[in-house]
C-alpha positions in Angstrom: 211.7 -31.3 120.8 209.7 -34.4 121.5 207.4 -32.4 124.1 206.6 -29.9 121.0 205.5 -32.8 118.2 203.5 -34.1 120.8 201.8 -31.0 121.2 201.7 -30.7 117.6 201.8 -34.0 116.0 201.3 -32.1 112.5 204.4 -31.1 113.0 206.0 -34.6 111.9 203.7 -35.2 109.1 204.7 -31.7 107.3 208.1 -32.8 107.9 207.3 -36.0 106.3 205.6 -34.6 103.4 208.5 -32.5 102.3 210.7 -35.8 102.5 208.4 -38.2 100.3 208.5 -35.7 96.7 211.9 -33.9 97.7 212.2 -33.3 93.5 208.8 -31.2 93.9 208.6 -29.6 97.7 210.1 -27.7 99.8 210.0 -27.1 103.5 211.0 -23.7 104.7 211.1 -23.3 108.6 210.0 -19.5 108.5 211.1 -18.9 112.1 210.7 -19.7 116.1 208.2 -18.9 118.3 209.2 -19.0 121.8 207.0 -19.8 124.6 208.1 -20.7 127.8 210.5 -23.0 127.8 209.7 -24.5 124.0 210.1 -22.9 120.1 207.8 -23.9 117.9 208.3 -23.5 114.1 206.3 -21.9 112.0 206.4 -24.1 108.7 205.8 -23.6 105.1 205.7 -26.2 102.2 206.1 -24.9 98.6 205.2 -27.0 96.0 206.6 -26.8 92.3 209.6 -24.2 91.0 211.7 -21.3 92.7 209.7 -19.0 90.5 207.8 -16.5 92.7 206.2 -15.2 89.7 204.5 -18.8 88.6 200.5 -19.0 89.5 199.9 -20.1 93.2 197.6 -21.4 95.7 198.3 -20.5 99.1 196.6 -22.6 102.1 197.0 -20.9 105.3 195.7 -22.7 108.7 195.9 -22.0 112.4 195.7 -18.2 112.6 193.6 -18.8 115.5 195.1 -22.0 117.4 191.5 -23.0 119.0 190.6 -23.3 115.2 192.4 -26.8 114.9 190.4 -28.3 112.1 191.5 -25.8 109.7 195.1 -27.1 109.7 194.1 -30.5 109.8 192.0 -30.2 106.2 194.8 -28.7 105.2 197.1 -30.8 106.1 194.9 -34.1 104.5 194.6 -32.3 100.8 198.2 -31.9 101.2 198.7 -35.9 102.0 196.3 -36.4 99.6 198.4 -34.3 96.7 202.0 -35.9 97.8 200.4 -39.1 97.8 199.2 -38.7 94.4 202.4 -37.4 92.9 203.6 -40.9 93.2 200.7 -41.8 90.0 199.3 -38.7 88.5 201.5 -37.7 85.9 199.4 -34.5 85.0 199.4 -33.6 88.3 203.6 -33.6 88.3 203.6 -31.4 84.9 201.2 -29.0 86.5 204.0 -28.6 89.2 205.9 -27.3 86.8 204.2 -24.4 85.3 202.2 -23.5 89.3 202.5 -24.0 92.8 200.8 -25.3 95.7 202.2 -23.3 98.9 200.7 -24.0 102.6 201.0 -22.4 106.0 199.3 -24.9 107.8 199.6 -23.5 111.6 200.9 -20.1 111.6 200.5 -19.8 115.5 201.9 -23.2 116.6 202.3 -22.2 120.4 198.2 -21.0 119.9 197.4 -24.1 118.7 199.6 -26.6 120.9 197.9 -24.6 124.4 194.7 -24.3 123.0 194.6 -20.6 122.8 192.5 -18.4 120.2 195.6 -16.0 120.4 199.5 -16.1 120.5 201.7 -16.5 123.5 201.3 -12.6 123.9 198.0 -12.6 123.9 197.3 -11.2 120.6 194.6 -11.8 118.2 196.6 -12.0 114.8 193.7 -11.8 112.7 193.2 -8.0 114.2 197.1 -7.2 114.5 197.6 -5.6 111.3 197.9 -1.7 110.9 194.4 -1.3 109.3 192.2 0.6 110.9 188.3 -0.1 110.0 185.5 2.5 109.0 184.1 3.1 112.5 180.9 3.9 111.6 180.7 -0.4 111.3 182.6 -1.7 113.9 181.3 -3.3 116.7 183.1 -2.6 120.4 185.4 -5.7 121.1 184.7 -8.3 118.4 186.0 -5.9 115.9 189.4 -5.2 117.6 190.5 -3.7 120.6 193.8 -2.2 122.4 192.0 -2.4 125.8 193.5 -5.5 127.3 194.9 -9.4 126.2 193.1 -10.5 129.0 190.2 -10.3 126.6 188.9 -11.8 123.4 190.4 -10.2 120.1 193.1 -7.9 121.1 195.1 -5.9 118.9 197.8 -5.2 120.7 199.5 -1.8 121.6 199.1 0.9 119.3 202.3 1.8 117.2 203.8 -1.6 118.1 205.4 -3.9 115.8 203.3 -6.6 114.3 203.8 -9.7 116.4 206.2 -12.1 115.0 203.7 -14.6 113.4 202.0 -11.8 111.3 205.4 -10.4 110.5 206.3 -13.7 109.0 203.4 -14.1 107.1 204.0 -10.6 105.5 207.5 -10.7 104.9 206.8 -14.5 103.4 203.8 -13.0 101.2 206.2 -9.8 100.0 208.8 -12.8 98.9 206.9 -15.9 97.7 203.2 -15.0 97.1 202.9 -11.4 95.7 205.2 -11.8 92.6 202.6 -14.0 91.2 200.9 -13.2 88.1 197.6 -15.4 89.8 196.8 -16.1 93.3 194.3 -17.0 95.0 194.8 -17.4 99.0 192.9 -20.1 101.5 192.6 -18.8 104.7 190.7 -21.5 107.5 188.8 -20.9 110.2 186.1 -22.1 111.9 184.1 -20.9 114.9 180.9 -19.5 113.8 177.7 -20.0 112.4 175.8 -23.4 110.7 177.0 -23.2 107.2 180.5 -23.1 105.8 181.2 -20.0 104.1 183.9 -18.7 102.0 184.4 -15.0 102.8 186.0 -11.8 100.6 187.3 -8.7 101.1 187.4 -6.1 102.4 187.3 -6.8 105.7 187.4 -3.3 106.8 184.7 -1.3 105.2 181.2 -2.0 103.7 181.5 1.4 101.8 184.4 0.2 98.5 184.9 -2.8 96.6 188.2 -4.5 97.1 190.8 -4.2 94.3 190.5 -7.6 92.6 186.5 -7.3 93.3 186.0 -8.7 89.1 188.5 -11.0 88.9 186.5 -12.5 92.3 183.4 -12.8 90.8 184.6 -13.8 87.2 186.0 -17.0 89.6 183.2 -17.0 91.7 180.8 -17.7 88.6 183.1 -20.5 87.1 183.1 -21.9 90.5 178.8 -21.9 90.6 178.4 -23.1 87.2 181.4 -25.7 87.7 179.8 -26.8 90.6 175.9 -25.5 90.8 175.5 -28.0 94.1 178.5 -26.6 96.0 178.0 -26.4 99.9 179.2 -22.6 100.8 177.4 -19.5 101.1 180.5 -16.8 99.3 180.0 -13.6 100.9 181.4 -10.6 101.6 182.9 -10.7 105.0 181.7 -7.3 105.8 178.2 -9.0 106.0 179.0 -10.4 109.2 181.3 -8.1 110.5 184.1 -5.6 110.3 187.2 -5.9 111.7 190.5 -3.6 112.4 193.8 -5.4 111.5 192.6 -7.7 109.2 196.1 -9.5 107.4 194.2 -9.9 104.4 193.2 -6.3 104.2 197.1 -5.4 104.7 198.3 -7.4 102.6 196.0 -5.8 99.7 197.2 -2.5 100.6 200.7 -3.4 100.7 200.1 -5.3 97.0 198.3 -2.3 95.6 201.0 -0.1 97.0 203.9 -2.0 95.6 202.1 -1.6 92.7 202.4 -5.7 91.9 201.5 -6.6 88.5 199.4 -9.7 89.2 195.8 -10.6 90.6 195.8 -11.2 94.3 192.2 -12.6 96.0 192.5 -13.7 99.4 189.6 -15.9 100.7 189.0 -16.9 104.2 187.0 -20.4 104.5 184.5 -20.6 107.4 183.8 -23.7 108.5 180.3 -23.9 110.3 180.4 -25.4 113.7 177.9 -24.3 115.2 176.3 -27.6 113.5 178.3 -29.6 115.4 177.4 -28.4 118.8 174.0 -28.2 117.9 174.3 -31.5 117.0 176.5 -33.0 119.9 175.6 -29.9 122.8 177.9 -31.7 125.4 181.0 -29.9 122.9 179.3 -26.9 125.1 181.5 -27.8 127.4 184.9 -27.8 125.9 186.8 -25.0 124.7 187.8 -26.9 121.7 184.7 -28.1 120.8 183.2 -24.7 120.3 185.5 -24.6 117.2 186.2 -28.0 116.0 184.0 -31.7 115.6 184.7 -33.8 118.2 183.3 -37.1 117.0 185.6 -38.7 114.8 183.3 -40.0 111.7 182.3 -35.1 111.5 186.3 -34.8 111.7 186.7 -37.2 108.3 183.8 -35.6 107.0 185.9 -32.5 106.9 188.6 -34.0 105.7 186.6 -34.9 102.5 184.5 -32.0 102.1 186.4 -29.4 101.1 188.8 -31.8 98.2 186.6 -30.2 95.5 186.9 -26.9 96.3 190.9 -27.1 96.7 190.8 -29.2 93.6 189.1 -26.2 91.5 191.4 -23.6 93.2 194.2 -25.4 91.5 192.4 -25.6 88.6 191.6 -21.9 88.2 195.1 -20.4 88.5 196.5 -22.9 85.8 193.9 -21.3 83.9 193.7 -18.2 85.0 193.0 -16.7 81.7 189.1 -17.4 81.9 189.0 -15.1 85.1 191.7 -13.2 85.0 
């Protein structure tokens, strides 16, 4: 066990989160990946009541375990909420009527080798039984079934989900989709010089996705809340399509449920390609192609993105004024 939190040292602070507000969180070991010789857990941390059905945030990191910084916000805000608990008085009643849940490294054995993918070589962000429009996809980025000795593998048709995305899903079905409002962080980072915040559908340019005017009823309290924001909000279908997205699935699987609440998931880009433009010797690591390396851009991250969380929280408690 001490080999794995020194692969993943955020591994002892989630556990030590969930220890300092015991009254108001909850830490759920979802399951166990194993790789090699090690398991590594696959954490959640719920914040507020057993009520499924209450308003929620949901902060999901580490899909892709190159994509390190993603967890690592998440896991400041997160500090930065427990830590307030211990003063904010509004912010414990708020806990009572919402919640705050985080998956902050959903592929743990990714992330502790350094590997876009999981131990089987599968992209999970292209895992999901959705198949894109293929009159937009583009051959490999968008998902393939070719090989996982390449980039953004699918895995093999008809197969399972892998055991990460099955998690997510059946953790989503459970906690997450009973909710009357919620709104879902998904971080990554990786591409391009300005940190984006991404919608669905992944999988088609051709239809709106089903919460499309609840999105932008948010998206204009967010611009005239905050007119100097940093993020270009986007379709993610401007970039590129993609087969398998979880977002996508997990849509479909709302709308098929017939669920009675809103359900937006986001995905949060976070620009590096600042960084190496800034700092070109990151060329030549594999990490620094996705994360800062230079430790006064890593805080900057850590502090850019509290505003944004801040308002996310904001908008389900009042979820009326987009709903």
């Amino acid at each position: 066990m001490s080999k794995i939190f020194k692969l993943l040292p955020e591994l002892n602070v989630i556990e030590d989160l969930a220890k300092a507000q015991p009254e108001i969180i909850r830490h759920i070991k979802l399951t166990q990946i194993d790789c090699g010789m090690e398991r590594f857990p696959i954490d959640a941390l719920i914040y507020g009541p057993d009520d499924p059905t209450l308003p929620c945030v949901v902060l999901v990191g580490g899909v892709h375990g190159l994509e390190r910084i993603g967890t690592q916000v998440i896991i400041s805000y997160l500090k930065t909420i427990t830590h307030s608990l211990n003063w904010d008085a509004d912010l414990r009643e708020s806990f009572k009527k919402t919640r705050l849940i985080a998956i902050p490294i959903l592929n743990p054995a990714g992330t502790a080798y350094h590997w876009r993918c999981n131990p089987n070589g599968v992209d999970l962000m292209r895992n999901a039984p959705v198949e894109a429009d293929p009159d937009d996809t583009t051959w490999l980025l968008s998902g393939h079934r070719i090989s996982n000795a390449l980039p953004w593998y699918r895995g093999k048709e008809q197969a399972p989900m892998e055991i990460e995305t099955q998690t997510l899903v059946d953790f989503f079905k459970k906690e997450v989709m009973p909710s009357r409002a919620n709104i879902t962080m998904d971080f990554h980072s990786g591409f391009g010089t300005k940190d984006q915040i991404w919608y669905p559908w992944a999988k088609t340019r051709k239809e709106k996705f089903p919460f499309y005017d609840q999105f932008i009823n948010l998206q204009r309290l967010f611009e005239t809340s905050f007119p100097n924001h940093i993020y270009k909000i986007e379709p993610q279908t401007k970039n590129y399509v993609t087969h398998g997205d979880l977002w996508d699935y997990l849509l479909q699987e709302h709308r098929k449920e017939k669920r009675p609440g809103v359900f937006i998931p986001l995905t949060l880009e976070i620009g590096s390609w600042i960084w190496v433009k800034k700092n070109p010797l990151q060329l030549f690591s594999i990490l620094g192609l996705f994360n800062p390396i230079k430790e006064h851009r890593i805080r900057r991250q850590l502090r850019r993105h509290v505003f944004m969380l801040d308002f996310l929280q904001r908008a389900v408690r009042n979820y009326d004024a987009w709903h």
